[in-house]
N, C-alpha and C positions, 0 to 999 in steps of 0.2 A: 504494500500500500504506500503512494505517495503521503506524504507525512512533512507539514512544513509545519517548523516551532519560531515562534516572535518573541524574542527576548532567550540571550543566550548568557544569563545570568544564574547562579543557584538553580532553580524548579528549573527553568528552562533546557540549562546544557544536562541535566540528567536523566530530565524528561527525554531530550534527543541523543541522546547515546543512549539509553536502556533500550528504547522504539529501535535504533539501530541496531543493536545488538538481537533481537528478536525476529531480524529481518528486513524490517522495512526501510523504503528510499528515505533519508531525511535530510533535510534541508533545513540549518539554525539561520535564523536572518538576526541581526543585530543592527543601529545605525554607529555602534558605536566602532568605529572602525579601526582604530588600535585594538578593540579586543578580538578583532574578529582576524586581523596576523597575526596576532599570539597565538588564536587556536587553530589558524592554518600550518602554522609552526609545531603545532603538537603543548601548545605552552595551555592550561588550565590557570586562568587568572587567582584560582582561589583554590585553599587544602578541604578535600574531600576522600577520604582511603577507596583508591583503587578507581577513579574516575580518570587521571591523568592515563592510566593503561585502557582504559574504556574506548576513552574518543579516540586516542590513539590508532586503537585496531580495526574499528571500523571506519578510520578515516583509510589507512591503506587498504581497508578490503572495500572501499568505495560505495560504503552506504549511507556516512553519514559526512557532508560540507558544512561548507559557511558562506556567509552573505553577507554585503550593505543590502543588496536589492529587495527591502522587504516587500514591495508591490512586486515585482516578481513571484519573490519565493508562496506569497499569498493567492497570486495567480496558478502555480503548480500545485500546491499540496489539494490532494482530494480531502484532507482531514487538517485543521489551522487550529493550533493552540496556540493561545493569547498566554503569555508566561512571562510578561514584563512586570516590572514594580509599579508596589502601591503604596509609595511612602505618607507616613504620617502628616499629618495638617496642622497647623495650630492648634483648631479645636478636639486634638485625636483623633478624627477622621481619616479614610482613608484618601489619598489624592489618586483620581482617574484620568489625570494626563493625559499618560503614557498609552492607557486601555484607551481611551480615544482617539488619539493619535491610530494606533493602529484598527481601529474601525473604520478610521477615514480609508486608510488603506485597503483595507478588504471591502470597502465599496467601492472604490477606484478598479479593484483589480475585479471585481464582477461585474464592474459596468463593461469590460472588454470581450473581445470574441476569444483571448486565449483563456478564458474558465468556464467554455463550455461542459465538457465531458467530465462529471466525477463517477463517485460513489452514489448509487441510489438513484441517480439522476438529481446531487445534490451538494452542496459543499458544506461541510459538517465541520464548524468552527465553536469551538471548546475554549472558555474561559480556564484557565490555569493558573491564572493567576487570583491572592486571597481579594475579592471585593465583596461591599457592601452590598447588602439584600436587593435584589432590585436591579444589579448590572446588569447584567447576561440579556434582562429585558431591553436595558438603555441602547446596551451594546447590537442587539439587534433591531432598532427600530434606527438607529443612526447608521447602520448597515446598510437599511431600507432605501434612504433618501438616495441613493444613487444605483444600487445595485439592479443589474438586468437579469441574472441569472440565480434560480430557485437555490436559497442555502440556508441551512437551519446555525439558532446559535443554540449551545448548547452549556451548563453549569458540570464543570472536572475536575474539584480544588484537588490537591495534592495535600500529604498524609505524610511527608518526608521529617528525620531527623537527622538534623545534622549532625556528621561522623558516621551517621550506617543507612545514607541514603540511598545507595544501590540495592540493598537485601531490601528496605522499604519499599522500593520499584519493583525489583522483580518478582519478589513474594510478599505481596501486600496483602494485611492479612480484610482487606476493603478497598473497591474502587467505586466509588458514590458518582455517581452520573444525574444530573436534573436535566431532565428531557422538554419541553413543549408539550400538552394532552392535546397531540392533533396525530395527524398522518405526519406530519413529517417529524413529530418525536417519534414516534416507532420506527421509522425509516433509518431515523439518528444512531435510535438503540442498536438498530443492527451492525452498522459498522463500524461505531465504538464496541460491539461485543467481539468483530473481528481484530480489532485494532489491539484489545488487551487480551485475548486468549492465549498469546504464550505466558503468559503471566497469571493466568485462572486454569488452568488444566487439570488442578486436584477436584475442583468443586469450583461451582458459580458464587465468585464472590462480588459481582457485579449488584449494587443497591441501587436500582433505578426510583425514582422520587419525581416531584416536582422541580422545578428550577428553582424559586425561590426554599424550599427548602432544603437543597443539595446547599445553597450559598449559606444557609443558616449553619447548615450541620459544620461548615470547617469551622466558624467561629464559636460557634458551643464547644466543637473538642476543643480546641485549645484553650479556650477561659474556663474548660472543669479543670484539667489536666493543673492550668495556672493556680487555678483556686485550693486542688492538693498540697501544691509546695508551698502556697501562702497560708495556708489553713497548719500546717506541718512547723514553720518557720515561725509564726506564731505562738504554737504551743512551744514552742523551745524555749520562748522569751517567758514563758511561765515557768515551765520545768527551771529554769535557772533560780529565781525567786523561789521555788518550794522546795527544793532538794532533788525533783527528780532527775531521769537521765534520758533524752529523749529517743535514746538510742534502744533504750528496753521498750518504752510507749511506742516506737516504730515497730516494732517486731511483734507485739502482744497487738496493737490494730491490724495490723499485716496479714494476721494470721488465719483474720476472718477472712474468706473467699470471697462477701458481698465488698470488700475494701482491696483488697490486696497489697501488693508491696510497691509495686508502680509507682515513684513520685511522693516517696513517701521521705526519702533522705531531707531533714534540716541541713540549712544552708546558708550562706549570706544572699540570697535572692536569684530568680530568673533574669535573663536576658536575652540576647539573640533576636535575631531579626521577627521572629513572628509573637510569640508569645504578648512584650510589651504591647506591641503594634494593634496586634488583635484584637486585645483583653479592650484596649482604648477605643479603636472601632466598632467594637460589640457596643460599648456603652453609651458614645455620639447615637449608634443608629438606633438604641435603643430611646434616649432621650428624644430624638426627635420623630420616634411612633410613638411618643408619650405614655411609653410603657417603662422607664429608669430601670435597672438592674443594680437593687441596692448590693446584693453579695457579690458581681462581679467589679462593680465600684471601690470597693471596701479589699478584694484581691491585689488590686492595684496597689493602692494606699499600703497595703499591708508591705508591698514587695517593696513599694520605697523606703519605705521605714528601715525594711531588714536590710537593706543594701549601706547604711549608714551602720549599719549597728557592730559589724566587725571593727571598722575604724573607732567605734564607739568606744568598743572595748578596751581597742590600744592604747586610749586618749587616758583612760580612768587609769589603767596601769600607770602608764609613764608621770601620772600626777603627783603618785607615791612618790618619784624621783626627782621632781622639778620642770619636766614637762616633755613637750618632743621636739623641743626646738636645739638643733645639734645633732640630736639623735638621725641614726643610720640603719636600715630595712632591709632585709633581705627577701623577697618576694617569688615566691612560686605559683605559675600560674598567673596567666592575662586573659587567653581569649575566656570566653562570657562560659564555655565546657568543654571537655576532652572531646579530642578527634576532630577536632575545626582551626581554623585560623581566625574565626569570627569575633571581630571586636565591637559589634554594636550592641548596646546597653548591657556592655561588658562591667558587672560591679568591681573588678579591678581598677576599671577607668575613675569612677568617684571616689574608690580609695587612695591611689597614688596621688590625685589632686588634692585631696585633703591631708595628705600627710604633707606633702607638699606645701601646702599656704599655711599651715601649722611649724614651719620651718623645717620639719626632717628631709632627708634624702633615701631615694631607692637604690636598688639594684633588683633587676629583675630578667624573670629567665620564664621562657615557656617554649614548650618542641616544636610548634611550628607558627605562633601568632607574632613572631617578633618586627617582620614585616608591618602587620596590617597596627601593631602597637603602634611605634612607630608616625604612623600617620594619626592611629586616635593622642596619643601623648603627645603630638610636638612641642606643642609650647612646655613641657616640662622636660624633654628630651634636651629643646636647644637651652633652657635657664639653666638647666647643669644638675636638678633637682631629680631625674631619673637618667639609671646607663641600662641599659638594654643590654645584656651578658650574651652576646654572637657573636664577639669575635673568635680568632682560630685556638679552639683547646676550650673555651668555655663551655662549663655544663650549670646548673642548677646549683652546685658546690660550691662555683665560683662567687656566686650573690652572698656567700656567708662568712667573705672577706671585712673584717672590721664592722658586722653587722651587732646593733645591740637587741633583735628579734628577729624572728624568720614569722613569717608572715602564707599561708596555704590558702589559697583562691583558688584555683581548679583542680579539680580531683587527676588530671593526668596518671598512666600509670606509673611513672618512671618514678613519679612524687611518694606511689605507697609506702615501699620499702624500702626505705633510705637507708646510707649506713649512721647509724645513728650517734654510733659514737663519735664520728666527723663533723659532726652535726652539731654536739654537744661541746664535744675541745674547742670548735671557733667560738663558740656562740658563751662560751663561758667565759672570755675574753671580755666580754660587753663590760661599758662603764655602769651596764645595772647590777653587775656581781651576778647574774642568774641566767641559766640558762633557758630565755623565753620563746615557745613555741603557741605561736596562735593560730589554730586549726581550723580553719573558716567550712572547713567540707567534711569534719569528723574524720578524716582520716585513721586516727591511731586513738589505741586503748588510754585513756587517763590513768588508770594504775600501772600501765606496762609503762609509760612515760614517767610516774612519778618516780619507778624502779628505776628508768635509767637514769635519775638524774636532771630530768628536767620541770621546768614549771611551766606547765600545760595549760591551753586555754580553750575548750572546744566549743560547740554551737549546743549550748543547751541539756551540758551533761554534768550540772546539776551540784553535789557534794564533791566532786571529781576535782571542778574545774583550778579551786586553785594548789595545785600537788606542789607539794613540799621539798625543795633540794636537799639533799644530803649534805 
């Protein structure tokens, strides 16, 4: 099946290399034209495991290119997924630009005689991208004003995490489809059910729905999913006030099968590009069906709060000592979670700022965000106030150089099991006399840490947290 993808971003270049890898012709259009010789080149703008070998292979086996020509590529593909961004607004709304922009497009390219012949006698064009209730409708009636040739739009959000977005694509344990209740939604169904059958082959996991409720469903997953770790993050900030350890209260709710363990880890807060985004556009569209979603409102709120609350913590330590002005960090972990480079609404970012205008200094190390940091830190990169641990022979170790804490923001695994007593000899050097570990992802046992030597600071674990040095 011809297969043209719009937007060759995240959802997008995955979306068109998995589609290629199953077979089909595809074609990514991008306008962005630096990125689009980097992936003629084989170059993947962004860290994703095992995508860089992905496009690769089907570019040399010649099934899957690239483009500026988005009218073009929208003219060729019997099947057009819209997979551009939906960045946030002022008011947390989504912005549909981009989605317009290539509506325009795909009414230009059906107003011509080369979109004759598709699928069904049809061109079957699939939002992909996360919008607000209601696109896919806008998106096809702005299609309308020019287009001469019969083509359905149709609702396809993507279900993707970031770090295991390929095994999400090709064994999705759901692929939600909002059709049109006409002839030409059945028509739609049929060659979206051809388009993902190598991908459904155990069982039909294809949920055909309405349109506006396919758009409903990605933003509800993601604001429950949100509402677990803010509900989780939460109780930690009590467990710490009562004694508990929120580490046993994850395990003993977990246990029940109507809760599970999913999303259950306390933490210093979500990030990444959909979650914030989401949660915010759930609650604009909600506001303005003047229906408000006070508990997805209240998830929000909650996640800002805990995203301070690490720094929180470091503040109240170092007050014992005269303050954190002078003082020097040792920082593990940047991107916003393991297995990405992603640094949007990375709670790293608001911590190394505020240690920062607080007068401390970093040092900081993560396996593959030191790039995309970089861009989000400049202004603390170029003041002198963070170093970024890449040059040749740095690891994670290297940050614990004249450090007076080490500081754990993503759970990476290289971070689990450190050697600790390296850990402990630099870190005892500190002008605070103690060897301080502040574990923002629970990492490590509180009593296994207070044995080795150190004074441990975790998310919400309770009688633990302040262990005693030797």
């Amino acid at each position: 099946m011809r297969v043209t993808v719009i937007g060759s971003g995240y959802v997008g270049l995955v979306a068109g290399a998995c589609f290629a890898e199953a077979g089909h012709a595809v074609v990514c259009a991008d306008i962005d034209a630096d990125k689009v010789r980097a992936l003629d080149a084989g170059r993947v703008p962004f860290f994703e495991p095992g995508l860089e070998a992905l496009v690769g292979r089907n570019q040399r086996e010649r099934r899957l290119s690239f483009t500026t020509d988005v009218r073009g590529a929208c003219a060729r593909g019997a099947v057009v997924l819209i997979a551009v961004g939906t960045p946030q607004g002022d008011d947390g709304s989504a912005e549909l630009r981009f989605v317009e922009s290539v509506a325009d497009e795909l009414g230009a390219a059906l107003a011509g005689e080369e979109a004759g012949a598709q699928e069904e006698g049809l061109k079957v064009v699939l939002t992909k991208s996360t919008v607000p209730i209601g696109t896919t409708d806008a998106v096809s009636a702005r299609i309308a004003r020019v287009a001469r040739h019969p083509f359905v739009v149709c609702s396809n959000p993507e279900f993707l995490k970031e770090g295991d977005a390929l095994n999400d694509f090709l064994k999705p344990d759901r692929v939600v489809l909002g059709v049109p209740d006409d002839e030409r939604g059945a028509r739609a169904e049929r060659v979206v059910r051809r388009l993902y059958s190598s991908f459904c082959r155990s069982h039909d996991k294809l949920l055909v729905m309405g349109v506006r409720s396919s758009e409903m469903t990605k933003y509800a997953a993601n604001a429950l999913l949100a509402t677990k770790i803010s509900f989780m993050n939460e109780l930690s900030q009590l467990a710490e006030r009562v004694g508990a350890d929120i580490e046993h209260v994850r395990r003993g709710i977990g246990a029940d099968p109507r809760i599970g363990y999913s999303f259950l880890f306390a933490g210093v807060g979500y990030g990444g590009s959909c979650f914030p985004k989401d949660v915010r556009a759930l609650q604009s569209a909600a506001r303005r069906a003047g229906s408000p979603l006070g508990i997805v409102e209240a998830v929000d709120a909650a996640n800002e709060r805990q995203k301070r609350s690490l720094f929180e913590r470091v503040a109240r330590r170092f007050e014992e000592v005269g303050g954190l002005r002078g003082r020097h960090f040792a920082l593990w972990g940047l991107s916003f979670k393991p297995r990405t480079d992603d640094m949007r609404e990375a709670p790293s970012v608001g911590l190394v700022r505020a240690l920062v205008e607080a007068g401390a200094t970093v040092a900081a190390y993560d396996p593959e965000a030191m790039g995309a940091a970089r861009e989000a830190l400049a202004a603390e990169v170029r003041g002198g106030g963070l170093r970024l641990m890449c040059g040749e022979g740095e690891t994670h170790y290297s940050c614990l150089e004249g450090a007076d804490a080490l500081v754990v923001v993503t759970e990476w695994k290289v971070f689990h099991h450190p050697d600790f007593e390296r850990v402990r000899a630099a870190l005892a050097r500190s002008s605070v006399g103690a060897a301080l570990v502040f574990d923002g992802r629970n990492l490590y046992a509180p009593e296994e840490m207070a044995r080795l030597g150190f004074e441990y600071y975790g998310v919400g674990r309770g009688r633990s947290v302040r262990a005693p040095c030797p």
